[in-house]
Structure formats: structure tokens, C-alpha cells
C-alpha positions in Angstrom: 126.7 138.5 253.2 123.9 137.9 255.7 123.0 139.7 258.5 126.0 141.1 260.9 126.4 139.8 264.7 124.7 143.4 266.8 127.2 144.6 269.4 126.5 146.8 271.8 129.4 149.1 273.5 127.5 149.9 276.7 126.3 148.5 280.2 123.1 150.1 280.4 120.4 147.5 280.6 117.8 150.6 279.5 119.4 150.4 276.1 119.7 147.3 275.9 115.9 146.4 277.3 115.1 148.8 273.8 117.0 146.7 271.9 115.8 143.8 272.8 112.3 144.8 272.7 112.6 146.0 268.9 114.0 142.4 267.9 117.6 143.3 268.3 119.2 140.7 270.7 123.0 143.0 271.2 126.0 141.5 272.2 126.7 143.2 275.7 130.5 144.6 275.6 131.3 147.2 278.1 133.8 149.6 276.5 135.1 150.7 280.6 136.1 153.7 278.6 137.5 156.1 281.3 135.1 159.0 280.1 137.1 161.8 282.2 139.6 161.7 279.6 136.7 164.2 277.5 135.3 167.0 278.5 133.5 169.7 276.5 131.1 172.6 277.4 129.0 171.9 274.6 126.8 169.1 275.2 126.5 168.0 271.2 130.4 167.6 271.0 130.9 166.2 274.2 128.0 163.4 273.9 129.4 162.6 270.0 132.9 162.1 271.6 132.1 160.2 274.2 129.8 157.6 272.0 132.6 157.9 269.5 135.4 156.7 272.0 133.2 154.0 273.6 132.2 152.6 270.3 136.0 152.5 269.2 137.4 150.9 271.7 135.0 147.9 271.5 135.5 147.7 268.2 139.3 148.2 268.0 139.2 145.1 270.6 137.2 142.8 268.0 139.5 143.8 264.8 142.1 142.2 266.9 140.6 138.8 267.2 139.4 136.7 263.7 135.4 137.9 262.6 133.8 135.6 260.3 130.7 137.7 259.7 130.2 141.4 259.6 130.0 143.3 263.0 128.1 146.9 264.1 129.2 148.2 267.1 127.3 150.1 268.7 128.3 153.2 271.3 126.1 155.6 272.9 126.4 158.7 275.9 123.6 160.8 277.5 124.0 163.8 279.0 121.3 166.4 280.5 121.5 170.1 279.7 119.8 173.0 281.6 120.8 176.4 282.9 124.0 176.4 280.7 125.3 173.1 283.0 125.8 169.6 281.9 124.7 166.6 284.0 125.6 163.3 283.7 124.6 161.0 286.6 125.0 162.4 289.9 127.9 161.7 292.5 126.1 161.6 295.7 122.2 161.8 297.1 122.8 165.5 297.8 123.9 166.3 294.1 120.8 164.7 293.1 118.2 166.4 295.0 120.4 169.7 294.4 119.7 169.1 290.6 116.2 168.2 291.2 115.2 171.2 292.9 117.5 172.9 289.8 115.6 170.9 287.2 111.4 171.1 288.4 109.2 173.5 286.5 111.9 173.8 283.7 113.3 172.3 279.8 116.3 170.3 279.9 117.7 169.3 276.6 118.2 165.5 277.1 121.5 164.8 274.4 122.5 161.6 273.8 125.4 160.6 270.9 125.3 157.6 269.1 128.1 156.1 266.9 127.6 153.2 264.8 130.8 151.6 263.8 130.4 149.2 261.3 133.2 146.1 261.1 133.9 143.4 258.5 136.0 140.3 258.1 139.5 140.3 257.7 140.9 139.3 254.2 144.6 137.7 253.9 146.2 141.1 252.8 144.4 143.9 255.1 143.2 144.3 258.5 139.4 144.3 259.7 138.1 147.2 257.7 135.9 150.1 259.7 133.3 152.8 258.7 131.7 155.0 261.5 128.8 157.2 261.7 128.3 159.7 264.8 125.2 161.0 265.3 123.4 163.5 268.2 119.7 162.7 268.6 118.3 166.0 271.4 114.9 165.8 273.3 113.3 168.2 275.2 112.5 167.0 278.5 109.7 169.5 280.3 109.9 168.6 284.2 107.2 169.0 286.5 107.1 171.1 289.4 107.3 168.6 292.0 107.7 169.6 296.1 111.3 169.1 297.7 109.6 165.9 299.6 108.6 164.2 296.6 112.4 165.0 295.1 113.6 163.5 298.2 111.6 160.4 298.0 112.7 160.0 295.0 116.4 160.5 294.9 115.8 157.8 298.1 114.5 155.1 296.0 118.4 155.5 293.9 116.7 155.5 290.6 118.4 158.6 289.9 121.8 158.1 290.9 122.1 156.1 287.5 120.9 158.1 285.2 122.0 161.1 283.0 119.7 164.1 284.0 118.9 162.5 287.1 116.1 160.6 286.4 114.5 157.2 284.4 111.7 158.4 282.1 111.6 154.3 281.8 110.8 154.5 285.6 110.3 156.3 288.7 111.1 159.4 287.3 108.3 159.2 284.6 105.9 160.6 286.6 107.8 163.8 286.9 108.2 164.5 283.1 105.2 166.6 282.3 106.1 166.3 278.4 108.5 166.0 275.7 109.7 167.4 272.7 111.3 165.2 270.1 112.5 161.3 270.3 111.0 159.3 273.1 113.5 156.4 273.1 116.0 159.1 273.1 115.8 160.1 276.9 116.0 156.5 277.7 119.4 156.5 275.9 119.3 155.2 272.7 116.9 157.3 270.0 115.6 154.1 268.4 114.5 156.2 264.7 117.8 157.3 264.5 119.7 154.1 264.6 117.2 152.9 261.9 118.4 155.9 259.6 122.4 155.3 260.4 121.5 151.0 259.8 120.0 152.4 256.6 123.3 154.1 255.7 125.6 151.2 255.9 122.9 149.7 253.7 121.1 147.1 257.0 116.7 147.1 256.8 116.4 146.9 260.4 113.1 145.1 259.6 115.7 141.4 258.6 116.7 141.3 262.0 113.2 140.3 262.9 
């Protein structure tokens, strides 16, 4: 069947710079899902629902036109955790510094939800058929103790004001991660190990897309 085309249900050039980088060259297709439609207190469920709902309305889009080769979609959402509150990116300069001076000398648990949708050709007497998989991939982030000016120089450069939790570890914002716990790629926003395992599942060896 050959290998499918690699789509990928997101804007953020972080994931797909990983991508990229691991010999992945994704199809960029915004969902523009309107992600206040979902809200959860539970960081796990919300991340898995957001991913979920970008991922499927890509792929709903593409089972609507004619595919001649099988299609993964791919969906992903970040989200920060600390002190019992979820983050997502920050709204203004002063929410950002506010959640720096929250987050230095503490763990954050960096969640980010993955959904791998997995799309094949039409035939003459069905639709495009889909399978899913919905993962969460969790990191913990350990942030240094930084002073309020070196927050403020930072939230001035913007890095922060697109990211969930605040901060690029791709960035800026690594020199303020002391150390983490778990899945590197993962705080960028797409845990790279984990996409191999779902891949594996709907039978893909993410080494024939080199």
C-alpha cells in the first residue's frame, strides 16, 4: 500500500520543526478548531479532547474530498499544570510574568495529547474509513528560580506569549528549566517516542519514511 501522505492538524512550527528534523516532512493543516468549546479541570482529559477534536476535524475535511493513498492525521494540545491550575498560553504580558513568578522554583507537569487518526481511500460502496488512537505523553518540567527582572526580560522578548506553560524549552525559556522528568520532545509539543509506538499500532516503521 506504500507509505501514507503525513498530515499534520496544527500550526505550531515547534512541532512541525520535530517533524521535520526526524525525516517526517507533514502536510501543514490548521484544524482553527475553536478550543473554548472544551474545558476540563483535569489536564489528561482536557489535553486528549482537545488533540482528539483538532485531529477530527482535519481529517473529517479530507474524507470529504477523493484520497488516493492512505492519510495519518495528526492532532496534538499542550497544556501546563501547577498549583492545581491549568495554563495554556497566556492572554497578556501581565498573565505571563504573573505565571512566571507562580511557576520559578517549582514542577509543573507539562501534558500534551496526541491523536493519530489514521485515513484510507475511499472504495465505490463506503466512505473513507477512520481508526483513531488518543494518547497523553506528561513531563515534568523543574523551573528555576529565576529573579522578577530576568521574568520580565523575558516575557519582553514574547517567546512566552506562545507557548503552553509560558515558555519554549526550544528557546529562550531553556535556560530557565533546571531539569526534566520524562519525554524531552514532549514539552516542545509533540513527544516524538510516543508517536513511534501509536505509528507502530496502525502497523507504519517510522524508520520507511526516511
Amino acid at each position: 500500500m506504500g507509505l501514507p501522505q503525513f498530515v499534520l492538524a496544527s500550526a505550531s512550527p515547534a512541532r512541525r520543526r520535530l517533524l521535520k528534523i526526524a525525516g517526517i516532512d507533514a502536510i501543514v493543516q490548521p484544524s482553527d478548531f475553536d478550543e473554548s468549546q472544551v474545558a476540563s479541570a483535569d489536564a489528561d482529559l482536557l489535553v486528549r479532547t482537545l488533540a482528539l477534536r483538532k485531529a477530527d476535524t482535519v481529517a473529517t475535511r479530507l474524507a470529504k474530498v477523493e484520497i488516493s493513498t492512505p492519510t495519518l492525521v495528526l492532532g496534538c494540545d499542550s497544556v501546563l499544570a501547577l498549583h492545581g491550575e491549568i495554563y495554556g498560553k497566556p492572554d497578556s504580558a501581565a498573565e505571563a510574568i504573573a505565571r512566571w513568578q507562580a511557576m520559578r522554583g517549582h514542577i509543573g507537569g507539562l501534558y500534551t495529547g496526541h491523536t493519530l487518526i489514521e485515513l484510507l481511500p475511499k472504495t465505490k460502496s463506503s466512505e473513507a474509513p477512520l481508526k483513531t488512537l488518543v494518547r497523553c505523553q506528561v513531563t515534568q518540567v523543574h523551573f528555576a528560580n529565576i529573579s522578577d527582572r530576568q521574568i520580565e526580560d523575558y516575557v519582553a522578548t514574547g517567546e512566552p506569549m506562545h507557548c503552553a506553560g509560558c515558555f519554549a524549552l526550544e528557546g529562550k525559556g531553556s535556560f530557565f528549566v533546571e531539569k526534566l522528568e520524562g519525554c524531552h520532545s514532549n514539552v516542545i509539543g509533540l513527544s516524538m517516542p510516543l508517536l513511534r509506538q501509536m505509528m507502530a499500532e496502525f502497523g507504519y516503521n517510522i524508520t520507511d519514511f526516511w
